[in-house]
C-alpha positions in Angstrom: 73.4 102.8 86.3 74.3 104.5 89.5 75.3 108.2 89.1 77.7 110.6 91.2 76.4 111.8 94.4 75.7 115.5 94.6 77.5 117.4 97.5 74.8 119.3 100.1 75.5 122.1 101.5 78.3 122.8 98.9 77.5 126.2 99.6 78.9 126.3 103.2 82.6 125.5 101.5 82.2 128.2 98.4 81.3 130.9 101.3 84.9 130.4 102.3 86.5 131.3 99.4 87.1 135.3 98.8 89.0 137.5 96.2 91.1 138.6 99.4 92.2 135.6 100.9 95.4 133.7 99.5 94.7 129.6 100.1 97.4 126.7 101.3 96.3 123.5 100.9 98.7 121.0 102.8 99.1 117.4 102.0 101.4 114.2 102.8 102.4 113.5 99.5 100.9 110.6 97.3 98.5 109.8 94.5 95.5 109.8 95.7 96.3 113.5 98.1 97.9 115.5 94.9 94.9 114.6 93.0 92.6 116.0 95.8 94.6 118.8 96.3 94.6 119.3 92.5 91.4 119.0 92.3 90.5 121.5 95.4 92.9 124.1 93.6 90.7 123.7 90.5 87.7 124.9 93.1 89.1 127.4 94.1 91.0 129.4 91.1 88.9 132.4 90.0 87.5 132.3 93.7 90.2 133.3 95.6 93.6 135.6 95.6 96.2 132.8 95.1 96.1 129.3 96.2 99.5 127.1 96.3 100.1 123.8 97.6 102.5 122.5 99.9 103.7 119.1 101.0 105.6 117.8 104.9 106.7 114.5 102.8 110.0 114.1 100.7 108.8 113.2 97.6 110.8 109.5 96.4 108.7 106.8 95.2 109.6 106.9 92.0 104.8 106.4 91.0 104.7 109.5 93.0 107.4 111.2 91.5 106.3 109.9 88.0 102.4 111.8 88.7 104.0 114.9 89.6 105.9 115.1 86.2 103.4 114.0 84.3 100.5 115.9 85.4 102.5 118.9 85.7 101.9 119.1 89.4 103.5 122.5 91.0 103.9 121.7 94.9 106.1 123.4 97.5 108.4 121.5 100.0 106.2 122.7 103.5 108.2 124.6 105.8 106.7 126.5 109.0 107.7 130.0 107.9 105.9 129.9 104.7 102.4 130.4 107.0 102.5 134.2 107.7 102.2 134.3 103.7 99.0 133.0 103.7 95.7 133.7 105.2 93.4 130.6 105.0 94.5 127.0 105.2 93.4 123.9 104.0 94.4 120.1 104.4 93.3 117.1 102.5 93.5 113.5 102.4 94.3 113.7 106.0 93.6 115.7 109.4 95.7 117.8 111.7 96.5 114.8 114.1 97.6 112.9 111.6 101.2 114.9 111.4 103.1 116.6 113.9 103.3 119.7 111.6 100.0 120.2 111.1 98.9 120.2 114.7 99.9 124.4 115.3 97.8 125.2 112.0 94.2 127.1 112.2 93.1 125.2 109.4 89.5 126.1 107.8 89.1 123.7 105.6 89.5 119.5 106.1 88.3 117.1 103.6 89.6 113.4 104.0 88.6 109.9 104.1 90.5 108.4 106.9 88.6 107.9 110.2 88.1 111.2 112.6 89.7 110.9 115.8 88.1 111.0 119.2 88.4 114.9 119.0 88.0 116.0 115.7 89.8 119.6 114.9 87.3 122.6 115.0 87.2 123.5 111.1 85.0 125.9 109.6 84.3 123.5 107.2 85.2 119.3 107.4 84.0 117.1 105.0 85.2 112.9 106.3 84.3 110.1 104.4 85.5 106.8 106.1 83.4 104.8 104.1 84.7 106.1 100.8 88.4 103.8 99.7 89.9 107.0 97.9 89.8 111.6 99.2 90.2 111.6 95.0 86.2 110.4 95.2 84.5 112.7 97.0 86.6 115.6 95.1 85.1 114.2 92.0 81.6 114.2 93.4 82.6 118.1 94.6 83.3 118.8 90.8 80.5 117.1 89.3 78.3 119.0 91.5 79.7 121.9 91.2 79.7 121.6 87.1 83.3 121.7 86.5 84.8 119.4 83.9 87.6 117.9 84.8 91.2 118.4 82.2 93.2 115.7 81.3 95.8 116.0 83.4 93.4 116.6 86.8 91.1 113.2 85.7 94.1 111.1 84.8 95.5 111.9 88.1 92.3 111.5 90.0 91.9 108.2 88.5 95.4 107.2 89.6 94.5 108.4 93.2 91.2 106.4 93.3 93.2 103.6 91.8 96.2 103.7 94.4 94.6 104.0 97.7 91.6 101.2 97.2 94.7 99.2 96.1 93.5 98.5 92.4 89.9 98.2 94.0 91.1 95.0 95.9 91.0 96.9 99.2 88.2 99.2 101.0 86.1 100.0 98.2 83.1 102.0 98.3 80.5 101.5 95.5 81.1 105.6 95.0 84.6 104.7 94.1 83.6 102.6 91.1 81.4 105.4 89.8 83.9 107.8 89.8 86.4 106.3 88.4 84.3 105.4 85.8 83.0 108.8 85.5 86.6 110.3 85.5 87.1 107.5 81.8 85.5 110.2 80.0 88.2 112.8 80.4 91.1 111.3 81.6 94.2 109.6 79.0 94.6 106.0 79.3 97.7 106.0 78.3 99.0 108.5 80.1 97.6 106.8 83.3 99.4 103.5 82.5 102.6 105.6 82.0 102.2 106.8 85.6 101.4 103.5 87.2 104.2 101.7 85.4 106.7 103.5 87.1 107.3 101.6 90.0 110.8 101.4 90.5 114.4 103.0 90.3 116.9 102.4 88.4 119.3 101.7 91.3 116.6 99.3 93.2 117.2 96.5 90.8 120.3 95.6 93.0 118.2 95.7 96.0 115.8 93.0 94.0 118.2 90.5 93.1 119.6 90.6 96.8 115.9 90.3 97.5 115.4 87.5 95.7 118.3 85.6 96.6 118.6 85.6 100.4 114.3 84.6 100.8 113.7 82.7 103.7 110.2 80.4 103.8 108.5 80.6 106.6 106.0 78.0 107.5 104.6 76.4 104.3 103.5 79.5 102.6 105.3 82.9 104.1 108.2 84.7 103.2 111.1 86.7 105.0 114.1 88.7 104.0 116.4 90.8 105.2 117.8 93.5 103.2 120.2 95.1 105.2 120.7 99.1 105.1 118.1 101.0 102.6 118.6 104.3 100.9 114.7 104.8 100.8 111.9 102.1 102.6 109.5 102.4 99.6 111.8 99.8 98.1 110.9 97.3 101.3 107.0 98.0 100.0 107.3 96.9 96.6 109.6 94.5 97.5 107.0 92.6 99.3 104.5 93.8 97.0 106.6 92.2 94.0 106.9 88.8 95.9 102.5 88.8 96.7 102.6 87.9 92.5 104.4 84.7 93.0 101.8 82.0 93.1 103.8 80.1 96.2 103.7 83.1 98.1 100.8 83.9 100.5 102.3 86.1 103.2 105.7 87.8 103.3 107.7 90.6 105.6 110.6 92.6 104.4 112.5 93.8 106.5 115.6 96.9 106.4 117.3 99.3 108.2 116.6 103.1 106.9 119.1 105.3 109.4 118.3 104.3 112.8 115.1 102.8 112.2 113.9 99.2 111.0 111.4 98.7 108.6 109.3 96.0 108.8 106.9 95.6 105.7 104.0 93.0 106.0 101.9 91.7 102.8 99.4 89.0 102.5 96.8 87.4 100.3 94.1 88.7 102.4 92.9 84.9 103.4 96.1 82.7 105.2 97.0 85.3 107.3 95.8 89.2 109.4 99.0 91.1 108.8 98.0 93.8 111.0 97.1 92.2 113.8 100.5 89.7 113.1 102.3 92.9 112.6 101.0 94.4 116.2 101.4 91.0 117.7 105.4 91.1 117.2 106.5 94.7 117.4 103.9 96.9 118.8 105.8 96.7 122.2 108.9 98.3 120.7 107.8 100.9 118.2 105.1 100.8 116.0 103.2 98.4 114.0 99.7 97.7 112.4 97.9 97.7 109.3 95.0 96.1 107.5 94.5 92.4 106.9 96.6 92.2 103.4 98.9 94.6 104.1 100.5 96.2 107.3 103.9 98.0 108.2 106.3 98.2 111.8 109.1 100.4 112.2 111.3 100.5 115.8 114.3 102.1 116.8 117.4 100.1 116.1 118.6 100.4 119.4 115.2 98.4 120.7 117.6 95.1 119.2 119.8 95.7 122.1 123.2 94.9 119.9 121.7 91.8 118.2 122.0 91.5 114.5 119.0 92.7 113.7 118.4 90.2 110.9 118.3 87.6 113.4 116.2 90.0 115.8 113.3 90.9 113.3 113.1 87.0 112.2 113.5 85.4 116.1 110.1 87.8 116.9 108.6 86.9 113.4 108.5 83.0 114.3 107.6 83.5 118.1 104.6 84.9 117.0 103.8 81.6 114.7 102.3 78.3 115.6 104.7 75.6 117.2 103.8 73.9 114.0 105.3 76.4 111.4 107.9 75.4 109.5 110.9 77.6 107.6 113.2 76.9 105.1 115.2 78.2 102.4 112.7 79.6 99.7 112.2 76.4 97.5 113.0 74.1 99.6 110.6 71.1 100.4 109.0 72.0 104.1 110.0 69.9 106.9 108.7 69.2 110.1 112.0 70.2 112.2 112.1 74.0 113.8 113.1 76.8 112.0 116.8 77.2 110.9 118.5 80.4 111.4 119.1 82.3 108.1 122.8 81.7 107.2 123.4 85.7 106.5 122.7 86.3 110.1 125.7 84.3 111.2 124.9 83.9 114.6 123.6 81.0 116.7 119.7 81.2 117.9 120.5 81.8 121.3 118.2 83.5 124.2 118.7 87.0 123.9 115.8 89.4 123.7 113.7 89.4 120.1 112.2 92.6 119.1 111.3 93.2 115.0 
């Protein structure tokens, strides 16, 4: 059976670390980032002064918010005047352009996953796997390497982070990621990992599911839509849209909401029927932004882009002038016919001319 890969040059990384210098590590909050973060921390105690972590993100779906209890993660809420505390900086499971906030920060340490840009940031020390589906990998390759057993709390959570970003492997996975998941069963709690990835949803989201489920419009003979109206949070939109991917009628669906003055456009698909990033980028890219990967994608414009419309009608007008002539739409359950698509009856407006956007 395959084994971990060892780091090279680990060396170069540990000659960063000094008894003097007191560490940030910055991350955008989620699964598979606090488990890299965790498990850079773990590197680094006994090597350095102090090392605390920070996150730019508000902390809300209620997976994320379920791994921070659980495995006892301490993060600070990032704010620009904690810098002159610290001395050396780190960010990973992402890069400097990634986030407005990071761009001012002499970071001299980056190790991510996601693609480097044209003009990679000048770190002392970067470490980018693209090929790799999870940041939580590579960490466990830098602690196998480096001899470190992993606790309970730091595997479970960087078997969560593997789990989460290669989508339940289903998405971008790296033969590596396989191994070290499967290295990571040897110390992590299977329970305790199921407790986290159970917690999915609010309390207070249930509302939003039932209106979810009861105002679904088909589109064509196997896509979804629905409008959801005003949001307190947009993670509800993604596992909205990631609930309706388990019905077996479903193929493709988009759900939409308003979050403040911004719509939120959620794309999911079974990864065969239909490229929701390229549909996505297709119908809004022109008014905000919008992309993704083939089973899954995301758009989010400024209201205002609607021009007044009811932006129910707006999002699903550009929705079905991006689909064949021959698509059909109907009320979810219906039988399919072959006549044009009917408006949804909680827009309450006639299909007239007016300009579409998301």
């Amino acid at each position: 059976m395959a084994s971990l890969h060892a780091v090279p040059k680990l060396r170069k990384i540990l000659k960063l670390f000094s008894r003097d210098h007191r560490w940030l590590i910055l991350v955008v909050a989620d699964p598979d980032a606090m488990a890299s973060a965790l498990a850079l921390r773990r590197i680094m105690s006994h090597r350095v002064s102090d090392v605390a972590i920070a996150h730019t993100n508000k902390i809300s779906r209620p997976d994320n918010m379920a791994m921070v209890r659980y495995a006892q993660i301490k993060m600070l809420p990032y704010y620009p005047g904690m810098l002159p505390h610290f001395d050396r900086f780190a960010i990973i499971d992402s890069q400097p352009h990634h986030n407005a906030a990071f761009t001012a920060i002499p970071f001299s340490l980056i190790i991510d996953h996601h693609p480097l840009p044209e003009h990679p940031h000048p770190a002392v020390y970067a470490d980018i796997k693209p090929q790799y589906g999870a940041t939580s990998t590579r960490m466990t390759e830098y602690l196998h390497t480096l001899g470190i057993r992993p606790g309970k709390l730091l595997a479970t959570a960087l078997q969560f982070g593997i789990k989460t970003d290669t989508g339940n492997f289903e998405r971008h996975v790296d033969d590596m990621d396989l191994i070290a998941y499967q290295h990571l069963n040897r110390y992590a709690d299977s329970g305790l990992l199921s407790r986290i990835a159970r917690s999915e949803f609010h309390l207070h989201w249930l509302d939003t599911f039932a209106r979810a489920c009861t105002n679904l419009y088909g589109m064509g003979t196997s896509g979804q839509y629905v409008f959801l109206g005003e949001v307190d949070n947009p993670d509800v939109l993604v596992n909205i849209a990631d609930f309706f991917m388990r019905v077996y009628e479903v193929r493709w669906a988009a759900v939409a909401g308003r979050y403040g003055d911004t719509a939120v456009v959620i794309f999911r698909s079974d990864g065969i029927s239909r490229h929701m990033g390229r549909y996505a980028a297709q119908v809004f890219s022109d008014i905000g932004s919008a992309g993704g990967h083939k089973a899954m994608a995301r758009a989010e414009f400024p209201v205002e882009a609607a021009n007044g419309a009811e932006l129910e009608l707006f999002i699903w007008k550009r929705l079905t002038m991006a689909m064949p002539r021959r698509s059909l739409c109907g009320r979810a359950g219906t039988e399919a016919s072959s006549e044009p698509c009917a408006v949804p009856e909680t827009a309450n407006i006639f299909y007239e001319d007016e300009l579409e956007a998301d």
